[in-house]
C-alpha positions in Angstrom: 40.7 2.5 -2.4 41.3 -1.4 -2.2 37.9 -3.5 -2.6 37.9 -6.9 -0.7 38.4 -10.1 -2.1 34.3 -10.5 -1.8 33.3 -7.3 -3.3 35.5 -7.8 -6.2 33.9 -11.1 -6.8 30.6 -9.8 -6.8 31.6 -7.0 -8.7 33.5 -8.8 -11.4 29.9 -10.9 -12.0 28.0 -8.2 -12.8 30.6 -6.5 -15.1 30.8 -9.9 -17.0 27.2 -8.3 -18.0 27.6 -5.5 -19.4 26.4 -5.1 -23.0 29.0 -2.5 -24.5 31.8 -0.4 -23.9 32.0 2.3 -21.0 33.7 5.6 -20.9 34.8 6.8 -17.2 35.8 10.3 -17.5 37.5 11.1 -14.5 38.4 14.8 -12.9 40.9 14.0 -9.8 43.8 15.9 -8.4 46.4 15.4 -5.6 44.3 15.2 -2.6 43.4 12.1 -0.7 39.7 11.7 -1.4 40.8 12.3 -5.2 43.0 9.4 -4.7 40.5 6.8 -2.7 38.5 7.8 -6.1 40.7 7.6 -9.0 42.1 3.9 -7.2 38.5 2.7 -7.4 38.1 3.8 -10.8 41.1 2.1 -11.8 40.8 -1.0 -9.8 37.2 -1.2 -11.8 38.1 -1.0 -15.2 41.3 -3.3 -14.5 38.4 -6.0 -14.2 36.7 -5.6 -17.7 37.6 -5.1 -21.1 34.8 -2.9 -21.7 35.4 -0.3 -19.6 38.1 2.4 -20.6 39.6 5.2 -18.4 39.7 9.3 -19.3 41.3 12.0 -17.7 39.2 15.3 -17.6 37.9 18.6 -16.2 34.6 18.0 -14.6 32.5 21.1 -12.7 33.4 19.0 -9.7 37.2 17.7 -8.3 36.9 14.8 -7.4 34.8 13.3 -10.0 34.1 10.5 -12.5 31.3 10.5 -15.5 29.6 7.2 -16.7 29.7 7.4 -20.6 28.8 5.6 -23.6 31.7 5.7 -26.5 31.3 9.6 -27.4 28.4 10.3 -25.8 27.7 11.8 -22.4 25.1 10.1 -20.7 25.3 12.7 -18.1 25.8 10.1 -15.1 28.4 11.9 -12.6 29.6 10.8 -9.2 31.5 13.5 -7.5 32.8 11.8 -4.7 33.9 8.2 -4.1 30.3 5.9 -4.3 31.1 3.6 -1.9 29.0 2.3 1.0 25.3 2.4 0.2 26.1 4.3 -2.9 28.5 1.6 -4.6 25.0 -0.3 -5.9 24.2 2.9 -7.7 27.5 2.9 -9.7 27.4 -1.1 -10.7 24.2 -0.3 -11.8 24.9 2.8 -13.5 27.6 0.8 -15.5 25.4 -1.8 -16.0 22.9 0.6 -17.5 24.7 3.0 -19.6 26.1 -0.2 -21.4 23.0 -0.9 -22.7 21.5 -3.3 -20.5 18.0 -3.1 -19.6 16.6 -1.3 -16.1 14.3 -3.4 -14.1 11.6 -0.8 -14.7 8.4 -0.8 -16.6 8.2 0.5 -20.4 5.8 3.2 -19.6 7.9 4.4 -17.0 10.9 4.9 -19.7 8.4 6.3 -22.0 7.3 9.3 -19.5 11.0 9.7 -18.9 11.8 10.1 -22.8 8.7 11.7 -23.2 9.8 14.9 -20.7 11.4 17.9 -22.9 13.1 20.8 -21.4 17.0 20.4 -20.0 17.2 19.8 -16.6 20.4 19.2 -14.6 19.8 17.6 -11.1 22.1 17.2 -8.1 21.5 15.2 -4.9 23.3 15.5 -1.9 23.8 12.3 -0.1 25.8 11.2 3.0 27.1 7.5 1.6 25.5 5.8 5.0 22.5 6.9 4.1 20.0 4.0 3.0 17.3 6.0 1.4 20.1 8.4 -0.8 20.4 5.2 -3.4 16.5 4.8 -4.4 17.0 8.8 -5.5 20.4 8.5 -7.2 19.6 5.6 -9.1 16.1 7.0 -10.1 18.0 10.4 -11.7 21.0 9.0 -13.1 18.6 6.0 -15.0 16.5 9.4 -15.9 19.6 10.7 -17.4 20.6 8.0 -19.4 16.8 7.5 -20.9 16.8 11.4 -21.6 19.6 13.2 -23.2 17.9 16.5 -21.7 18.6 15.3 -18.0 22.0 15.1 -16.4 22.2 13.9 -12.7 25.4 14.2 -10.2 25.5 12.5 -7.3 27.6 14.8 -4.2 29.1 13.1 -1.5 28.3 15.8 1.2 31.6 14.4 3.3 33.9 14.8 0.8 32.2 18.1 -0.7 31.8 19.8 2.8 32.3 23.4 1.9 29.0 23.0 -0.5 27.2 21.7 2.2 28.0 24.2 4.4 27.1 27.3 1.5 23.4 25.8 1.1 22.8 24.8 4.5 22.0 21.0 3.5 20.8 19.5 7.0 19.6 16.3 5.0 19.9 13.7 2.7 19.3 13.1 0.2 18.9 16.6 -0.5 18.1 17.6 -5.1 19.0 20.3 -6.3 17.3 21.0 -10.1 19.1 23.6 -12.2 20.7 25.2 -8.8 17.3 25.7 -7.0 16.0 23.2 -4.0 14.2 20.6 -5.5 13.2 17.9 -2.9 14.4 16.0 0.3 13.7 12.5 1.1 13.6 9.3 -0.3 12.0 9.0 -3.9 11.3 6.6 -6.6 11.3 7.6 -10.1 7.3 7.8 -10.3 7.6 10.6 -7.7 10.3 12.2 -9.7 8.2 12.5 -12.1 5.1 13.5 -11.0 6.6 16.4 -9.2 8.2 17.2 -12.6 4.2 17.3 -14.3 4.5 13.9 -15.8 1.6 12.2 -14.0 -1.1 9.5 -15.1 -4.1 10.8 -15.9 -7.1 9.9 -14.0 -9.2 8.6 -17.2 -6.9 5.1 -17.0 -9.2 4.4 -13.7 -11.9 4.8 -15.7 -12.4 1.5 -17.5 -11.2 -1.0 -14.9 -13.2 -3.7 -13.8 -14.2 -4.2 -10.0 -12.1 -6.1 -8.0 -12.6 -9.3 -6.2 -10.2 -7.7 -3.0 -8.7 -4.2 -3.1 -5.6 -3.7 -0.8 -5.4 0.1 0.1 -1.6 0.7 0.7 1.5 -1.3 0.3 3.3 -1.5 3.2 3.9 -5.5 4.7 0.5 -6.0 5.4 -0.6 -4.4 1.7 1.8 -6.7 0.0 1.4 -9.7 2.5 -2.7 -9.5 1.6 -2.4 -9.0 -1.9 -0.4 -12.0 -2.1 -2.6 -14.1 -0.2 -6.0 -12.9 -2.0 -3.9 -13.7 -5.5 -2.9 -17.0 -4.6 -6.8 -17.8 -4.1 -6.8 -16.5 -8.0 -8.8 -13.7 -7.7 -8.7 -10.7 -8.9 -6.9 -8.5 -6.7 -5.6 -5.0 -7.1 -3.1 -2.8 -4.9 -3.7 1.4 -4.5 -0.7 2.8 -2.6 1.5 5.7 -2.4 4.1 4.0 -2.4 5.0 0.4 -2.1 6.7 -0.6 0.6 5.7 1.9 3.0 7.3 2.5 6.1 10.2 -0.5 5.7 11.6 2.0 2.7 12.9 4.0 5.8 14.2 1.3 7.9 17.9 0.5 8.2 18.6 -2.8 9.4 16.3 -5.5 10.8 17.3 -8.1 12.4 14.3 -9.5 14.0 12.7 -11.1 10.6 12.1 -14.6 11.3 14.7 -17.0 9.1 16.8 -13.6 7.9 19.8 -12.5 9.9 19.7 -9.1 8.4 18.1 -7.0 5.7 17.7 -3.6 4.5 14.6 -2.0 4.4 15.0 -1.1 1.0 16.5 -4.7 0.2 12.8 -6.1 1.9 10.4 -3.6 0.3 12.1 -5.1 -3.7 11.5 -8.3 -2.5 8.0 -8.0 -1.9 7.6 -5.6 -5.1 9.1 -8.6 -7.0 6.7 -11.0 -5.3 3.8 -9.1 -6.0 4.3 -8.4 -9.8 5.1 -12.3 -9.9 1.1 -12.8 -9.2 -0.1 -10.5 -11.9 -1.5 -8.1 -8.8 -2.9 -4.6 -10.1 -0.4 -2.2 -9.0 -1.2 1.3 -8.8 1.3 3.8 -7.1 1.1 7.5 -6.3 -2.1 7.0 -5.2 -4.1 8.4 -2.2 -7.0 7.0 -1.0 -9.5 9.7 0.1 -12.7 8.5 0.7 -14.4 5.1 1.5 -17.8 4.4 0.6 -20.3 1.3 0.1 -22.9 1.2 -1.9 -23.6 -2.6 -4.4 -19.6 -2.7 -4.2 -17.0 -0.7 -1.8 -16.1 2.4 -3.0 -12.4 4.1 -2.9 -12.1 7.4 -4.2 -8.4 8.7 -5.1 -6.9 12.3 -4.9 -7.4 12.3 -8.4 -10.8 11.7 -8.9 -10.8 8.5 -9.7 -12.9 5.6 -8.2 -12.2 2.2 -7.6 -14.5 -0.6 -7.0 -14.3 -3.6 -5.2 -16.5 -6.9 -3.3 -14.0 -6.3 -0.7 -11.4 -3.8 1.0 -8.5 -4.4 2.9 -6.9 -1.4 4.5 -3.0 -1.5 5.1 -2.2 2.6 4.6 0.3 2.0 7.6 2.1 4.6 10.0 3.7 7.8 9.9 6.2 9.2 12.1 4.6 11.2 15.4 5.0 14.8 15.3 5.5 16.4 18.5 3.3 19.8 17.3 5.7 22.5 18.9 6.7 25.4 17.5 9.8 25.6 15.4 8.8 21.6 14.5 7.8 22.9 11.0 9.5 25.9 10.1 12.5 23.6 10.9 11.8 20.6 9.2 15.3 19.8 6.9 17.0 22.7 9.0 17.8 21.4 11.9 15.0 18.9 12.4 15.3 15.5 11.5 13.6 12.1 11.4 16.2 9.8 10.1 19.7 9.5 12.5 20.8 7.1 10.0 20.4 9.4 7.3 20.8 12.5 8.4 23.2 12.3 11.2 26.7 12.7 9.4 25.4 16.0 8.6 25.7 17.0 12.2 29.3 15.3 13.0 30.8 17.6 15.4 27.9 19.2 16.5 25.2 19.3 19.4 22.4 17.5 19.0 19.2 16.4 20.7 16.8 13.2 20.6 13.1 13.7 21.5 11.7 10.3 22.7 12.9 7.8 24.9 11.8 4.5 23.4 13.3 2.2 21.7 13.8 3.7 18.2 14.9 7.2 20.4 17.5 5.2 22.1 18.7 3.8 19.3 19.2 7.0 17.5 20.4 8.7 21.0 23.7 5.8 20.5 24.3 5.6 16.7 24.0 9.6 16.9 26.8 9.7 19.9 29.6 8.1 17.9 29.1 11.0 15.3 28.2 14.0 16.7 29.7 16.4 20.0 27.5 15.8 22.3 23.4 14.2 22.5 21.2 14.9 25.0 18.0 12.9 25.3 14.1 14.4 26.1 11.5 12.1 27.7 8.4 13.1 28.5 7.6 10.5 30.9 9.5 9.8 34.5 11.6 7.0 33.0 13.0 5.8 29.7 10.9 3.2 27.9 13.6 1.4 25.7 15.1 -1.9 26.3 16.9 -2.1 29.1 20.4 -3.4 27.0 19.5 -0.3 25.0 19.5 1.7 28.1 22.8 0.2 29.3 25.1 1.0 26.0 23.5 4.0 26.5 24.2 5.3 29.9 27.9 4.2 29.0 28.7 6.5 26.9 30.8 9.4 27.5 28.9 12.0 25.4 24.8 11.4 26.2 22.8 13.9 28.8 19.5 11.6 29.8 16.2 14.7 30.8 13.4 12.6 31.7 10.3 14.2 33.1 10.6 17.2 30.9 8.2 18.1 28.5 9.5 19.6 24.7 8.2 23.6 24.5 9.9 24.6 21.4 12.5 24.2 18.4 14.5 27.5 18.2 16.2 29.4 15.4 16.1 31.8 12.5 17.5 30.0 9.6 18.0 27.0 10.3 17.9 25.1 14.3 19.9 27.0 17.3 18.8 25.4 20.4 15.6 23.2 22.4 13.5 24.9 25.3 12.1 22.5 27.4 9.8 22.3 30.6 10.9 20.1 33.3 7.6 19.1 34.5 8.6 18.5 38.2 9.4 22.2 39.0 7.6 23.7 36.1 10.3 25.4 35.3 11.6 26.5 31.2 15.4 25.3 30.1 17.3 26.2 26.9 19.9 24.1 25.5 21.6 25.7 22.7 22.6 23.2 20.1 22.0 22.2 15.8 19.8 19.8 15.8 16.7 17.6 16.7 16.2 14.0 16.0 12.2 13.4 16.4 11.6 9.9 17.8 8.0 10.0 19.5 6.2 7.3 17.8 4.1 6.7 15.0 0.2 7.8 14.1 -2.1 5.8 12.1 -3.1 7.1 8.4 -6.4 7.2 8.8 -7.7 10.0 9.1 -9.6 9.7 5.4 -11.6 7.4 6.5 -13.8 9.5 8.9 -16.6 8.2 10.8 -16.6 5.1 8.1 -15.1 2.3 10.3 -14.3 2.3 13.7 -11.4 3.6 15.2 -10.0 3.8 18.6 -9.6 7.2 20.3 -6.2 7.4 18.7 -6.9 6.8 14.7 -6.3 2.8 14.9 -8.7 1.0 13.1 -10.6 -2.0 14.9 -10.6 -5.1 13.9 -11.7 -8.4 15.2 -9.7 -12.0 14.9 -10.3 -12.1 10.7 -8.8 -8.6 10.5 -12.7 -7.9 9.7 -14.0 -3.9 10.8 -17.2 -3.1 11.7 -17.8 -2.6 7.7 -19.2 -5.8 6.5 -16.6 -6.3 3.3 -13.4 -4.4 4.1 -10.9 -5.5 6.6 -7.5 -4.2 7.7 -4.2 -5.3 8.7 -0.7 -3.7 9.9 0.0 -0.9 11.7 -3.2 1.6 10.8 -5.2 -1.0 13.0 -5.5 -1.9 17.0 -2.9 -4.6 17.1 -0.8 -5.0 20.1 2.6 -4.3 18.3 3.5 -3.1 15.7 5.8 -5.2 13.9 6.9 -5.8 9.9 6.5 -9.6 10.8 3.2 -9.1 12.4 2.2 -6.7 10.0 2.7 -9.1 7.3 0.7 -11.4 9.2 -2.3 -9.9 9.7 -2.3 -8.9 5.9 -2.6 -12.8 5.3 -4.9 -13.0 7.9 -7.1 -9.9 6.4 -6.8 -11.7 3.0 -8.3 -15.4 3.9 -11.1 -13.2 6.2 -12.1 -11.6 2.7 -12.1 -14.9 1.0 -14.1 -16.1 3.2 -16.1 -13.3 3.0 -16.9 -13.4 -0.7 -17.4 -17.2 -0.5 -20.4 -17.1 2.0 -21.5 -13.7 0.3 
């Protein structure tokens, strides 16, 4: 495996870095993807000094370990980690040379502090966007605990694997050869599903807030920024930062950025927000809003926060359609992510639920993959862009049902086949096939908030022109609210817009 001329630039750069010497222990043999490895391996350490090549047996052919001189860090890439994946190994080499993670002390000190031996695997399909965030999180994990060893599995070159444990989607972690997790995850959530959480007591002694941002989507961030920069003192409460963008792909419609990843975005505004000395507190849910002298937010944990104002950003979550099979399926068949999940299914039939545009999009990226995708709308006609519609009627491989209504997700293990109504005659259809991509929509995540503020008759939040709710104090912004569209741009707007209405607020209060 050649890089290009710009890779290897950038590439060379960041092993101009590295700190001290590197061990690659690599386990190849004769076939190709062996070879498209061991020629990347080479080509690498042909650019630095520092880094030295071993042949080896690894559990896994082919392989390559990231080392220190003699000592395992247990880093392993089984596979060739290219695509979204080749970031994990320049950082991995980065990092097992010695070179500091951009991560904060107390996170390396829950991940030294974790005893036991625990050897994780992740599945990962390399054009999946959220597969890095979970690699990178175990194999820095690894290298901060000699207890921990991580491999990351390319599921297209290991396809037999796959096959044996019914993996239907990335990333998929495996802990000591038991099912672990599937999803995107950062190394907080790592850990708190290991046990290693923060205790609810370090709520105990902070100080009200001036403005409280309640999630950390665009709008969260956008707000918190904006309340900072009036110097304030301003705190964030999210489960995770970044929110929904962490599961984007591309976009292409930010305003003065041709195109970014999702994941690229959400570090961006993570750097951004830490730049402004912001109160960051992840892994948090909000359950309860309150007001009493000062605005009230209870966490899961117990905790409470206080605050002169609120600003609620908790965002979106994908729409579930509520049929049976939806659940029992989930990571068996059924799928959110076509990005993700959809080399999984190469070969295969498959079906999209939703005829908007993020269905449509997944109906055509999904087509140049899989057999054969057939595309459920519930209403008469599709409701995507009508280029989308085009590329898609053009294809050779797409069946369009509109007017038919979803009855249920069949199977026994894992996803054999779709009934359907078609709502004209009434009557039931069965289309036998492996999958189901979910693309209905998105709900608001609101429901915590009860009868506090007022919502419409679907969960959004309403707020007025400030981004002010009927709550005199606490304001929201982004996709949980009544806006027209539901944008990242707007999103991040209305955050601004929520953080000058709670300036203003506390001035004239």
């Amino acid at each position: 495996m050649k890089l290009d001329q710009e890779i290897k630039a950038q590439l060379a750069q960041y092993l101009e870095l590295l700190e001290g010497d590197v061990v690659l222990k690599i386990s190849a043999g004769s076939d190709e993807a062996s070879q498209e490895m061991e020629a990347l391996v080479d080509e690498i350490a042909k650019m630095s000094a520092r880094i030295t090549v071993e042949k080896t047996e690894l559990p896994r052919t082919p392989s390559f370990s990231v080392n220190r001189v003699g000592e395992d860090t247990g880093v392993t890439f089984a596979g060739t980690p290219l695509g979204h994946e080749f970031t994990s190994l320049v950082l991995a080499l980065l990092q097992v040379s010695g070179r500091a993670p951009k991560v904060e002390q107390s996170v390396i000190d829950q991940i030294k502090s974790i005893n036991g031996e625990y050897k994780f695997e992740t599945y990962v399909s390399l054009s999946c966007h959220n597969c890095p965030d979970v690699v990178q999180a175990l194999n820095l994990m690894s290298i901060f605990n000699p207890g921990i060893t991580h491999t990351m599995i390319d599921g297209g070159v290991f396809k037999e694997e796959v096959e044996r444990k019914e993996i239907m989607s990335v990333p998929s972690v495996y802990l000591n050869g038991e099912f672990f997790e599937s999803g995107r995850m950062t190394v907080e959530e790592i850990l708190a599903k290991m046990g290693s959480t923060v205790d609810a007591s370090e709520f105990d002694n902070k100080a009200p807030y001036d403005v409280l941002v309640v999630g950390g989507g665009p709008a969260g961030a956008s707000a918190a920024i904006y309340a900072a920069r009036k110097g304030i003192r301003t705190g964030i409460v999210a489960e995770r930062l970044g929110g929904q963008v962490n599961d984007t792909l591309g976009i292409e419609n930010f305003i003065s950025v041709n195109y970014i990843e999702g994941p690229q975005l959400v570090a961006k505004l993570e750097e951004q927000v830490k730049e402004y000395g912001i109160d960051v507190m992840k892994l948090q849910r909000a359950t309860r809003l309150d007001k009493n002298d000062l605005i009230e937010v209870e966490l899961e944990n117990g905790a409470v926060l206080k605050s002169k104002t609120v600003i609620l950003s908790t965002g979106a979550r994908w729409r579930n359609m509520g049929v049976p099979g939806e659940a029992e399926f989930k990571n068996k068949g059924v799928a959110y992510c076509p990005h993700c999940d959809g080399p999984l299914f190469a070969g295969k039939d498959v079906a999209v639920v939703g005829g908007g545009n993020s269905g449509i999009e997944a109906a055509i990226d999904l087509a140049g993959i899989v057999k054969h995708v057939t595309v459920l709308e519930f209403a008469p006609e599709l409701k995507a862009d009508a280029v989308l519609q085009d590329r898609l009627y053009s294809l050779p491989n797409v069946t369009v049902l509109k007017n038919v209504q979803t009855k249920e997700i069949t199977g026994t293990d894992k996803v054999d086949g779709i009934s359907y109504i078609d709502r004209a005659t009434e009557e039931t259809h069965h289309i036998e096939l492996q999958g189901v991509f979910v693309q209905i929509g998105l709900v608001p995540n609101t429901d915590w908030l009860g009868d506090m503020v007022e919502r419409t008759r679907v969960g959004e939040i309403v707020v007025d022109s400030h981004g002010a709710t009927n709550v005199p104090g606490v304001f929201a912004a982004g996709d949980c609210t009544n806006s027209a569209y539901k944008q990242i741009i707007i999103s991040m707007g209305s955050g601004a817009t929520a953080a000058l209405g709670a300036f203003d607020y506390l001035i004239r209060n």
